[in-house]
TILO-727044 format. One record per residue: x, y, z of N, C-alpha, C, O in turn; residue number from 0. Coordinates in pm, whole numbers, m for minus. Each point is the difference from the previous one (the first is absolute). Example, Ala and Ser with C-alpha at 12.3 -4.5 7.8 and 13.67 -1.06 7.14 Angstrom:
PT     n.c1     n.c2     n.c3    ca.c1    ca.c2    ca.c3     c.c1     c.c2     c.c3     o.c1     o.c2     o.c3   seq
PT     1319     m569      780      m89      119        0       90      120        0      104       m2       66     0
PT     m139      107     m138       82      119        6      m77      109       73       51      111       17     1
***
This chain:
PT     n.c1     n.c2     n.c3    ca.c1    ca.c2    ca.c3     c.c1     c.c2     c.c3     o.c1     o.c2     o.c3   seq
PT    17633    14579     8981      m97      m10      110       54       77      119      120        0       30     0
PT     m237       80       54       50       80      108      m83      m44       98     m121        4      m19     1
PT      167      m46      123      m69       55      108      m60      132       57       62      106       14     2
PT     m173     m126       11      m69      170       59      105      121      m74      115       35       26     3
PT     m199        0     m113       85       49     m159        9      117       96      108       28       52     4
PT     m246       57      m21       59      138       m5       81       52      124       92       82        4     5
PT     m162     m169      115       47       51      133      210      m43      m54       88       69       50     6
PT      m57     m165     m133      141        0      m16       25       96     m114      118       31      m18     7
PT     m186        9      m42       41      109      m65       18      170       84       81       87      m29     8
PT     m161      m86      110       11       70      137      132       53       72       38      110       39     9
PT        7     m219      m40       98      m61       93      106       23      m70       91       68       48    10
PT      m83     m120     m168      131       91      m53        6      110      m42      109       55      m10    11
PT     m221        5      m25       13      155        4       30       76      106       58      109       m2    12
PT      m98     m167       92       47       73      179      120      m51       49       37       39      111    13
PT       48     m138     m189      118       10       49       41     m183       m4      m86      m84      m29    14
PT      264       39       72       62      m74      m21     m184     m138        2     m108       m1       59    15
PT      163      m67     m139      m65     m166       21       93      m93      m21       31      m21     m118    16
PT       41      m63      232      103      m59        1      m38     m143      m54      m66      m75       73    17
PT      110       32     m210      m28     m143      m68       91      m89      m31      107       33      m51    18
PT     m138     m158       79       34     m122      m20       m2     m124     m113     m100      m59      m42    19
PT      247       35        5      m83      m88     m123       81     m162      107       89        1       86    20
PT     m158     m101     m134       85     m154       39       74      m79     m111      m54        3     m111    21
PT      135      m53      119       71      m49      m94       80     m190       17       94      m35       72    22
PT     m177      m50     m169       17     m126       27      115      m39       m7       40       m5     m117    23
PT       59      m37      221      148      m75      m35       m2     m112      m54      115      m40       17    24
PT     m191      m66      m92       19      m90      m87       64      m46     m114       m8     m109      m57    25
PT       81      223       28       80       24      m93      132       62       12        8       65      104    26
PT       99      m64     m175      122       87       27      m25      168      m70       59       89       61    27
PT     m145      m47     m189      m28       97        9     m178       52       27      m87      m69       54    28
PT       74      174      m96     m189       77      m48       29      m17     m147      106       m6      m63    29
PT     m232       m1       29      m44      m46     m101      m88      119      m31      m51       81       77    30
PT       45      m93     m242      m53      155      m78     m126       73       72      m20      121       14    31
PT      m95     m284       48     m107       54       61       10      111       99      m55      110      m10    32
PT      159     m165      138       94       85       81      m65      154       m9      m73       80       59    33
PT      170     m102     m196       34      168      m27      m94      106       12       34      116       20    34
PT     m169     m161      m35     m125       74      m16       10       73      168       41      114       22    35
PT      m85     m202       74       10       20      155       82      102       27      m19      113       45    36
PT      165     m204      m98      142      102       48      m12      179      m82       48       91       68    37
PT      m93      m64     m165      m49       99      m69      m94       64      109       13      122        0    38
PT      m91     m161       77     m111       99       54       84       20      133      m38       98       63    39
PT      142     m168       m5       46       29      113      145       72      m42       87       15       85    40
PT      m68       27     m222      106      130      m81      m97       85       17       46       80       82    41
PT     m167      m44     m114      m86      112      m11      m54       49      119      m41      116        6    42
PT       34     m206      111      m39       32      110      128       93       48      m15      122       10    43
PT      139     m184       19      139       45      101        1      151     m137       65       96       42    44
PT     m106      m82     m136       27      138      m79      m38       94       25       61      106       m8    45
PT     m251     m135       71      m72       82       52       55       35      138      m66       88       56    46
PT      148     m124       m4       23       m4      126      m75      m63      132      m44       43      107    47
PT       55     m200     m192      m55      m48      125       44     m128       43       42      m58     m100    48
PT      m32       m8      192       96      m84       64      m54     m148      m52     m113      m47       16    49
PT      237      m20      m90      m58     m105      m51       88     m147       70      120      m16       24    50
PT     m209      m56      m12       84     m194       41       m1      m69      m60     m111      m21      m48    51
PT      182      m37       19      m23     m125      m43       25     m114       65       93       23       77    52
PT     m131     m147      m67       m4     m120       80       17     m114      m46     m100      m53      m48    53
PT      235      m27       46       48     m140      m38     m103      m97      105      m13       28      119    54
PT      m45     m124     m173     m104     m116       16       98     m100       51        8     m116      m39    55
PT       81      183      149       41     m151       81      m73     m104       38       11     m122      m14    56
PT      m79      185       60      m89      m86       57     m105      m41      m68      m21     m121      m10    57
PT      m77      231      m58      m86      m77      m76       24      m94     m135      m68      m84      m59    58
PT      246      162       34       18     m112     m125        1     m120        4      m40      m71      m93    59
PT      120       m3      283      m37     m108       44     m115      m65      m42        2     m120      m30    60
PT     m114      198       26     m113      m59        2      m92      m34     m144      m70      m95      m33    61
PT      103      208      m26      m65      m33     m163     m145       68       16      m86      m33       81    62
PT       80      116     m160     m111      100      m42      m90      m91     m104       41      m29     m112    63
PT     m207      m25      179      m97      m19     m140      m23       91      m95       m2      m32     m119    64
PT      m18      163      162      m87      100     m106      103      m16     m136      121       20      m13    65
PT     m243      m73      m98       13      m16     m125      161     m101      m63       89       28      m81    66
PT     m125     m180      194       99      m77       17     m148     m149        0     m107        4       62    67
PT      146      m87     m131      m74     m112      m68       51     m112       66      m68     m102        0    68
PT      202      105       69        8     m108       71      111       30      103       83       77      m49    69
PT      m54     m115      177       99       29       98      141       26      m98       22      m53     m109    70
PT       71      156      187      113       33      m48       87     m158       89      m52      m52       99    71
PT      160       10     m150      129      m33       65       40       84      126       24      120      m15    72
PT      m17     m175      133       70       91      129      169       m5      m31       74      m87      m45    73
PT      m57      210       86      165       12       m1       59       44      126      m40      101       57    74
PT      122     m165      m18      125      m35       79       31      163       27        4       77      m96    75
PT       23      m23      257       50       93       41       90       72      m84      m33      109      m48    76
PT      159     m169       24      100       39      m58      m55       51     m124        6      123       m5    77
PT      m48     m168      m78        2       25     m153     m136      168       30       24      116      m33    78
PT     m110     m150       78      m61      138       48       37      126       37      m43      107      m43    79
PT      152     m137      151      124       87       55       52       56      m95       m8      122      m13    80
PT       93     m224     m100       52       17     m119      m75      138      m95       53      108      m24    81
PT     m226     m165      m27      m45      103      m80      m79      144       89      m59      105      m29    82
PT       94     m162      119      m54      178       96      146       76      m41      m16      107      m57    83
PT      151     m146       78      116       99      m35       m5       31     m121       69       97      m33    84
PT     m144     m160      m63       32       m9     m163     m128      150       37       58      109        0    85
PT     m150     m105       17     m101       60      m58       14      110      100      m81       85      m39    86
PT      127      m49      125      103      103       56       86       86     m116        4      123      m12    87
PT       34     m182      m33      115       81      m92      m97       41     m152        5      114      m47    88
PT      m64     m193        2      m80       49      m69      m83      120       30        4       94      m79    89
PT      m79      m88      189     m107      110       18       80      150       15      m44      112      m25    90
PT      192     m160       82       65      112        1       28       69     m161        4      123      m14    91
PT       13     m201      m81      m47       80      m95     m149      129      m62      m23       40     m114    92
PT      m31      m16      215     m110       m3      m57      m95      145      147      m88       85       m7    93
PT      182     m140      115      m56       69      106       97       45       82       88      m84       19    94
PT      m68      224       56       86       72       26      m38      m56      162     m112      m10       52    95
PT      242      m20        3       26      m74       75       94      105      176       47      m18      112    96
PT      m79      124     m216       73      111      115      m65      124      m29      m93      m11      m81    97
PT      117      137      129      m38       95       15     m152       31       92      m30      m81       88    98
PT      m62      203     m113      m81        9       90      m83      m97       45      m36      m31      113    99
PT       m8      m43     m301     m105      m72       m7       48     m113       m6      m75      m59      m77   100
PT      158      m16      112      109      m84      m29     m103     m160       23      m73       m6       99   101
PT       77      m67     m160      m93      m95      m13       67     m146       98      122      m17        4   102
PT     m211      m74       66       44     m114       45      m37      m79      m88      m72       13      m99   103
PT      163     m157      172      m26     m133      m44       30      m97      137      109       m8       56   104
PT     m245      m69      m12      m30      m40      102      m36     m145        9     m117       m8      m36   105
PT      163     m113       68      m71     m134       m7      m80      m54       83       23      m15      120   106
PT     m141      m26     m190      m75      m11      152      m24     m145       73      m99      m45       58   107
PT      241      m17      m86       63     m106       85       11       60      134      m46      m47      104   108
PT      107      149     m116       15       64      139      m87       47       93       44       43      107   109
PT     m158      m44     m131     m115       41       65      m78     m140       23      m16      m29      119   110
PT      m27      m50     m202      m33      m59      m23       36     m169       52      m88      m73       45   111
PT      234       29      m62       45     m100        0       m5       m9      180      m58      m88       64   112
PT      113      172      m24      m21      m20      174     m149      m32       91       m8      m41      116   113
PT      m87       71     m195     m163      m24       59       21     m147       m1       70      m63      m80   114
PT     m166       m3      216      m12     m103       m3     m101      m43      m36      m62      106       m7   115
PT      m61     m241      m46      m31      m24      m63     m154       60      101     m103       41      m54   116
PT      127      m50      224     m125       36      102        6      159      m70      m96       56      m54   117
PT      207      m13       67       15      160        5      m60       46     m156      m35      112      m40   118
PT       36     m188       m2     m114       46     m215     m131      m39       65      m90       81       21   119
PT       87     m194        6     m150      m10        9     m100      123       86     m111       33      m41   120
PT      169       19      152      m57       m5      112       29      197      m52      m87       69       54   121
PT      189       17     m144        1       91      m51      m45       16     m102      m88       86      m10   122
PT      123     m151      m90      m86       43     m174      m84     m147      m26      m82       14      m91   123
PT       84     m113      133     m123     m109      m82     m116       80       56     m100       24      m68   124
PT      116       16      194     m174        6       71      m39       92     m114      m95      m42      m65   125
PT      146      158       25      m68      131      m67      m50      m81     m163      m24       82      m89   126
PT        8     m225       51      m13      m18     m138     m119     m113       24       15      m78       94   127
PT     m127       68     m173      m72     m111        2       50      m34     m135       40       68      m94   128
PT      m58     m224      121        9     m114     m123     m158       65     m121       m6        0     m123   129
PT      m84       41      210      m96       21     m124       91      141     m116       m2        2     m123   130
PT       66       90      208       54      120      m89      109     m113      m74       10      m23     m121   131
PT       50      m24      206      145      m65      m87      m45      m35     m156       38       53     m105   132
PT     m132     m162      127      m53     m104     m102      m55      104     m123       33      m21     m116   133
PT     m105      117      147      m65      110     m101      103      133      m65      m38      106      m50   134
PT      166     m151       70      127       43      m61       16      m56     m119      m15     m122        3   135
PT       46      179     m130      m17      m62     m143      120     m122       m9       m1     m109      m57   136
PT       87      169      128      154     m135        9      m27      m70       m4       m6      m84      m90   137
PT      m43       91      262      m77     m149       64     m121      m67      m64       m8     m117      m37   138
PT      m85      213       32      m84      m92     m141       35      m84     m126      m16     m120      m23   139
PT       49      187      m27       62      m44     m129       63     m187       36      m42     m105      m48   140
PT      171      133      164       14     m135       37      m73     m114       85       43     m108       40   141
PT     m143      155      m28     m106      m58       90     m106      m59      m64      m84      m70       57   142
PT       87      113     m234     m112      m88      m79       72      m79      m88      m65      m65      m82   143
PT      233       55       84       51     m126      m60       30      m98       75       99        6       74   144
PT     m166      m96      m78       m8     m116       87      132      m90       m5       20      m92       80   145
PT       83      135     m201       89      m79      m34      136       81       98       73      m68       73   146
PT      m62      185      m84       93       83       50      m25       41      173       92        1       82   147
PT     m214       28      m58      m61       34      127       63      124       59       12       93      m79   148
PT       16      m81      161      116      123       96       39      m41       97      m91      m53       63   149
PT      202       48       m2       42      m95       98        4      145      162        6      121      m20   150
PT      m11     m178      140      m33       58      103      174      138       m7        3      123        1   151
PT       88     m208       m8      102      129      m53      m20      115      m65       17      111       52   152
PT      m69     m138     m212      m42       89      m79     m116      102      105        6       98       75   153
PT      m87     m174     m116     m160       85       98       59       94      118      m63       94       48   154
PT      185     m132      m12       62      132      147       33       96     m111      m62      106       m9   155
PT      116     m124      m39       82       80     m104      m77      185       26       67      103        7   156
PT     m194     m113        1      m90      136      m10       22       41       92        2      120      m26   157
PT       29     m134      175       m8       18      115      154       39       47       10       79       95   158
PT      113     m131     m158       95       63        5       39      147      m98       83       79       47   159
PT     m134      m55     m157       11       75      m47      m74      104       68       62      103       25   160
PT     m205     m112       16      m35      102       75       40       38      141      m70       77       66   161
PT      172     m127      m24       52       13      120      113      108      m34       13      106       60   162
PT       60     m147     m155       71       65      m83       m1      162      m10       92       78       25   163
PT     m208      m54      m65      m42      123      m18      m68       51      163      m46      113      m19   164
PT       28     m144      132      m38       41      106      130       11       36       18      117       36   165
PT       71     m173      m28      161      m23       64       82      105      m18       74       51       84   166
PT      m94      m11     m231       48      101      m63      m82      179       23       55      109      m18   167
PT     m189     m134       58      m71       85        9       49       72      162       29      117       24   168
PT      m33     m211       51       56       18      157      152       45       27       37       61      100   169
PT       59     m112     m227      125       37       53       69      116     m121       93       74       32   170
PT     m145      m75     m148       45       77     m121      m71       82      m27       27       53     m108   171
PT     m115      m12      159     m189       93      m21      m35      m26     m129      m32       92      m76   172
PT       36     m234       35      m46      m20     m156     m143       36       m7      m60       m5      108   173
PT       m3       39     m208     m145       24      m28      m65      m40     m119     m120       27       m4   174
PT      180      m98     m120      m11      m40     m109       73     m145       13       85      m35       81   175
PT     m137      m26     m171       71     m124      m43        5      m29     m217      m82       67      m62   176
PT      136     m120       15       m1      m11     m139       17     m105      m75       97      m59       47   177
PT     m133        8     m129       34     m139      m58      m64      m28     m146      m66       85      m59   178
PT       81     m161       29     m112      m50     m134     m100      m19       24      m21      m23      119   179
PT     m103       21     m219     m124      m18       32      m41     m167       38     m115      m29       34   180
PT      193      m43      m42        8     m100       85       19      m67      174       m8     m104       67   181
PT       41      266      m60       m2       29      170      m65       51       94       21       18      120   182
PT     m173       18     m248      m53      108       85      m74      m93      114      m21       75       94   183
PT      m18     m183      m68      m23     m117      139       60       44      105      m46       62       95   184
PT      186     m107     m122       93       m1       65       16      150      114       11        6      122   185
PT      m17      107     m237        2      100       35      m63       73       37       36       81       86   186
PT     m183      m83     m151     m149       14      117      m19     m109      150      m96       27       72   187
PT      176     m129      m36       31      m63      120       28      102       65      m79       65       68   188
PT      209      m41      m87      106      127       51      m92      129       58      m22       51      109   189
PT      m21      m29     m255     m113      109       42      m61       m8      147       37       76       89   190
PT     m149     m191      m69      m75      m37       83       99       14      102      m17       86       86   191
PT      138     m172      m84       64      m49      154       81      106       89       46      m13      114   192
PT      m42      157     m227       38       89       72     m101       76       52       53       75       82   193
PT     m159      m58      m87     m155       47       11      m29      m28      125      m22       79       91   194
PT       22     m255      m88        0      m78      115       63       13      137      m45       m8      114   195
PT      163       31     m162      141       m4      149        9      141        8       15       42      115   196
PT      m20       41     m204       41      161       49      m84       76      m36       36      118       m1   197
PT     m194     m150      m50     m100       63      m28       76      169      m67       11      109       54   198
PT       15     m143     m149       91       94      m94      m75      m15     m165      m70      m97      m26   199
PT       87      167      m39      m52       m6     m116      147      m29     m111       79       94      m12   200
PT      m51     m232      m67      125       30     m100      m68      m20     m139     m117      m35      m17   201
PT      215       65      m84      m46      m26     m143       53     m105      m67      102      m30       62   202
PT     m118      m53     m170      m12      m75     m112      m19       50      m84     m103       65      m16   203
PT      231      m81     m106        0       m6     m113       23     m102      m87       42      m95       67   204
PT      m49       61     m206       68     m132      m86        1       74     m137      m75       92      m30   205
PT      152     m135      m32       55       11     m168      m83     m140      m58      m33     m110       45   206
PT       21      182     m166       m6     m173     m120       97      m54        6      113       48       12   207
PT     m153     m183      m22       76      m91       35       74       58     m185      m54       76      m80   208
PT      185     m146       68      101      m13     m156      m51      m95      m60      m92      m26       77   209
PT       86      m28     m138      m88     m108     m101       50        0      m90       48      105      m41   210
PT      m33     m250      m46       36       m6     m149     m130       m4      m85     m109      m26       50   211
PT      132       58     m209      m93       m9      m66     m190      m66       36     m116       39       12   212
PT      186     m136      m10     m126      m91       49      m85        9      153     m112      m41       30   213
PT      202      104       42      m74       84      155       97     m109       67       m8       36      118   214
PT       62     m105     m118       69      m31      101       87       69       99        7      121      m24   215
PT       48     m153      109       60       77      128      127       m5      m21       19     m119       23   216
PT       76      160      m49      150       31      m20       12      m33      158      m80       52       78   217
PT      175     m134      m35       70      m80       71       57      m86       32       m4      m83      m90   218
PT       81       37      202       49      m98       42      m76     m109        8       26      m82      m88   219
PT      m96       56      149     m148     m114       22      m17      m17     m157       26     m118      m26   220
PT      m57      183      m81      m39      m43      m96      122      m11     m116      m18       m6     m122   221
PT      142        4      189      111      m17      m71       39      110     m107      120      m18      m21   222
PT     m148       87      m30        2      111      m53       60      125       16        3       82      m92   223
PT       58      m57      234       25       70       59      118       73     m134       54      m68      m87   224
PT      m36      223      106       70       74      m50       63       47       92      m61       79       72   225
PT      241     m115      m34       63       38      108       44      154       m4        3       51     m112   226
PT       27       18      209       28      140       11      196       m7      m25       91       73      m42   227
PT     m102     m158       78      210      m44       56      m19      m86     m124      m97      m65      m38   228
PT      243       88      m24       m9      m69     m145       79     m175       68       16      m95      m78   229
***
């Protein structure tokens, strides 16, 4: 899935499109799904173009719904801290970390964790109505099991990620974002909230999700996960 296919096809024909993938610290390594994402942000820094990646300090705090059946477990600072260094050393396998095109790795605890709770509302809640939130497939999905529901934590969850991608757009000149096709919510947010605050045009992309036989989702949440770190 693309966002505004051709005008981003445009755009990289006329030159650098600086992209972003996010990466959940819930774990000590990435997992096989991972690899798909981390693959398009190898093919991007090849073409010569400036790629990020972003440890989920903060949003790992929080726990991502999209294509999640019931709240994750919250984890403790430390152990987060812990798998942001782990998945640091991993990506360095994989992405060239110096030279022209030399790639970051950025947490967006740091951006993020210092806003106060007036300073979100009164900067990124205003730009989102609850009617867009709710008509997000995530949020749907948990909004017609009456047993599981979505709790007011989760439901922010969209609103930090698209901050994410404005944050990054303002200080890294990001213009793309990337993920599984489980993100494209999340990441059409993003879309919108940079539109909004810097009346700028960015792109969205997503991969198939990894799946076993039966279509299930290769991951952590569904226990399955295939680790990258043996």
């Amino acid at each position: 899935q693309i966002t505004h296919q051709e005008p981003f096809a445009n755009a990289l024909t006329a030159g650098q499109v600086p992209l972003y993938c996010g990466f959940d610290p819930t774990a000590k390594s990435l997992h096989l799904g991972n690899l798909i994402p981390v693959m398009q942000l190898v093919h991007f820094q090849r073409a010569g173009n400036k790629v990020v990646g972003v440890v989920g300090g903060a949003t790992g705090s929080i726990g991502d719904p999209s294509g999640k059946d019931s709240e994750r477990p919250l984890l403790d600072a430390d152990t987060i801290a812990e798998n942001c260094d782990r998945i640091r050393g991993q990506l360095a396998r994989y992405l060239d970390f110096e030279g022209p095109y030399a790639a970051k790795l950025l947490n967006n605890a740091d951006w993020i964790g210092p806003k106060s709770y007036i300073d979100w509302l009164r900067e990124v809640g205003k730009h989102f109505t609850v009617n867009s939130m709710i008509a997000k497939e995530s949020v749907k999905r948990r909004l017609q099991n009456r047993e599981q529901g979505i709790t007011y934590t989760e439901f922010s969850y969209m609103m930090l990620q698209a901050y994410d991608f404005y944050h990054l757009h303002e200080t890294e000149g990001v213009r793309a974002q990337t993920g599984g096709n489980d993100q494209w919510g999340n990441i059409t947010a993003g879309v919108d909230l940079v539109h909004k605050k810097a009346g700028k045009q960015v792109f969205g992309l997503t991969a198939p999700l990894l799946t076993t036989a039966s279509g299930e989702k290769f991951g952590k949440s569904a226990g399955n996960a295939v680790f990258l770190d043996p």
